[in-house]
N, C-alpha and C positions, 0 to 999 in steps of 0.2 A: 564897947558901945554901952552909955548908959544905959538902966533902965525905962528913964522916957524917951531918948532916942528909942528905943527898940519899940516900944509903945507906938509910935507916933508914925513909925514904920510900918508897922505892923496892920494898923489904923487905916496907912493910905491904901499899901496892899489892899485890903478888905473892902475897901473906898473904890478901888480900881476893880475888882472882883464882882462889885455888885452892879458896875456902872456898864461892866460888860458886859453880867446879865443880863438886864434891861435894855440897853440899845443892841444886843443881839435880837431879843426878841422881838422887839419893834421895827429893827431893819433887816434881820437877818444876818449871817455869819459873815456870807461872803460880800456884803453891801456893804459891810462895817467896816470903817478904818479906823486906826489906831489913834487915830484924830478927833473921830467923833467920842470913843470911848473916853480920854484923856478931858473931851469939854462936858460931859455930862457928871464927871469925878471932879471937874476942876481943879484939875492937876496940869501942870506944865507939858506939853507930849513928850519932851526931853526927857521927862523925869518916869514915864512910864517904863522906858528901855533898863532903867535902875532895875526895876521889878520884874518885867517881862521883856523878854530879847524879843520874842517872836507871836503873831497874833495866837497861833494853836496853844501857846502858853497863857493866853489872856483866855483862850476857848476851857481849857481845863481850870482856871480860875473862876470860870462863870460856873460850872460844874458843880464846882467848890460852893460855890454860892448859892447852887441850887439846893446842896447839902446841907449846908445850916439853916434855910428856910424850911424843909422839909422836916426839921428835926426840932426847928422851934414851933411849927405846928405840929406835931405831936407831941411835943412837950406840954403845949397850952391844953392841946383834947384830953389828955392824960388828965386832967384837972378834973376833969367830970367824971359822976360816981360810977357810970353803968356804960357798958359798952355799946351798947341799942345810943344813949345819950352822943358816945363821941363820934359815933359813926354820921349821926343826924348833923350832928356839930362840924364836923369835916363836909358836910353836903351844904350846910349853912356858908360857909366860907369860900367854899368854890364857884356857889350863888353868888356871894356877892361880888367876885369878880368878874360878872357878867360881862360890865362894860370893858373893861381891857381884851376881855376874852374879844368881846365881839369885833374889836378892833383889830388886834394883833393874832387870837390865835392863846392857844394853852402855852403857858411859858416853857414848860421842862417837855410837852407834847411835840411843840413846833419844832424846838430846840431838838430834840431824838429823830425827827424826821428829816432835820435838815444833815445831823450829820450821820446819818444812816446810807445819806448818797457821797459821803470820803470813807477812804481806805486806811485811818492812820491810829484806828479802835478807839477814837474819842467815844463814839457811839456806845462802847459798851460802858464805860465811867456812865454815862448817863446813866444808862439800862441800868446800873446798881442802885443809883438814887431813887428811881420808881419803882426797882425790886423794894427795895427801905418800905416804901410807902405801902407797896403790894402784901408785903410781909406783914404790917402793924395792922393793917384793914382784916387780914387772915385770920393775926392775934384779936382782932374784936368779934370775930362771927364766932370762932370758936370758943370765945367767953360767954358766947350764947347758946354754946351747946351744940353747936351745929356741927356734925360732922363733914358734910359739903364744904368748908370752911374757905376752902382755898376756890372751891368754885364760885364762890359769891361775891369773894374779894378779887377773883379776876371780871365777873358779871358787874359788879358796882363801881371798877377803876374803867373798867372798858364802856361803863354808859356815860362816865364823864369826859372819856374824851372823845368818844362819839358827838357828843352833848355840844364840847367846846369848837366840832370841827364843822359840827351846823349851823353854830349860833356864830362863828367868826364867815364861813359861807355869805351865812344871809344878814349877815350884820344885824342880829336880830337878839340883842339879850334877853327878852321874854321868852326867847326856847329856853332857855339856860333854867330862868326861872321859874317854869313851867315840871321840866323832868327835874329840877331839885326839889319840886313838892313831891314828885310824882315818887321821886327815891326815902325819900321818908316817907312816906305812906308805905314803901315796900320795905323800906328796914322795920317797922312798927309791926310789919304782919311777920316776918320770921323773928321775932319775941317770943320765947314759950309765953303760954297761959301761965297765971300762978295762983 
C-alpha cells in the first residue's frame, strides 16, 4: 500500500469515526444504522464493511473520536498561561455548545449513559475518556494549590453534566449559559490571593 493510499484510508476511517460520533449522538446507538452513519461520512455503505464489519466496531470508533476531541481540547487550553485561565476556558467552550447540548444532550455524557445499559464494556472505553478529561481538570485545581484537587474536579465535571442534562430536559440553553457564568465566578474564588 502506497503511502497515500494508506493516507486516504486512513482519512476515511477518521471520516467514518467522526460521522458515527455525531449521528450517535443525535440519534442514539441503537436508532443508528450503518446507513445513516455511511450518508453523514459520504461514504458508499459498502465501503464501510472495508473498515468496520460490525456497528460495536463503528461504537468504539466513535470512542476513538471522542478521544481525539478531547485531547485536542486540552491541547488548545494548554495554550493559556494559568490554570484558573484554562479552566474558565474549558467552561467557555462547553457554553458555547449550549445549543447542540440543548438539542441532543452532552456528546460523550449521553453516549456513557446509553451504553452503560449493554454488557459488552464499551462503557468503560468511554469511562477512560472522561477519566482523561477528569484527570487534566485535577491537574489545573492542583496547579492552584489546592489540595481538594480531585474533589473540585469531580464538583466542576459533575456540574456540567448536570448542567447539560437540564438544559437538553428543557431545551433551554440559557441554563447552560447561566451556570457557565456561575462556574467562573466559582473558579475566580478558589484562586489564592496574591
Amino acid at each position: 500500500m502506497t503511502d497515500s493510499v494508506a493516507r486516504t484510508a486512513a482519512g476515511k476511517r477518521e471520516r467514518l469515526a467522526d460521522a458515527a460520533a455525531k449521528v450517535f449522538h443525535e440519534q442514539g446507538v441503537e436508532k443508528t444504522t450503518i446507513a445513516d452513519i455511511a450518508r453523514v461520512a459520504e461514504v458508499p455503505v459498502g465501503n464501510v464493511y472495508y473498515y468496520f464489519k460490525t456497528k460495536d466496531q463503528l461504537v468504539q470508533a466513535a470512542i476513538g473520536a471522542h478521544t481525539r476531541t478531547a485531547q485536542e481540547i486540552i491541547a488548545a487550553l494548554e495554550q493559556f498561561d494559568a490554570p484558573a485561565a484554562r479552566l474558565k476556558a474549558l467552561v467557555r467552550g462547553w457554553v458555547e455548545q449550549r445549543d447542540l447540548v440543548a438539542q441532543y444532550g452532552c456528546p460523550s455524557g449521553s453516549l456513557a449513559t446509553e451504553l452503560d445499559k449493554r454488557a459488552d464494556g464499551l462503557d468503560r472505553e468511554l469511562a477512560d475518556v472522561m477519566r482523561g478529561v477528569l484527570d487534566w481538570i485535577d491537574t489545573q485545581f492542583a496547579a492552584l494549590g489546592r489540595t481538594d484537587s480531585r474533589e473540585l474536579a469531580v464538583a466542576l465535571l459533575a456540574a456540567y453534566q448536570g448542567i447539560s442534562v437540564l438544559t437538553n430536559t428543557f431545551r433551554d440553553p440559557a441554563m447552560m449559559a447561566a451556570e457557565g457564568a456561575r462556574l467562573e465566578r466559582w473558579i475566580d474564588s478558589l484562586v489564592p490571593a496574591t
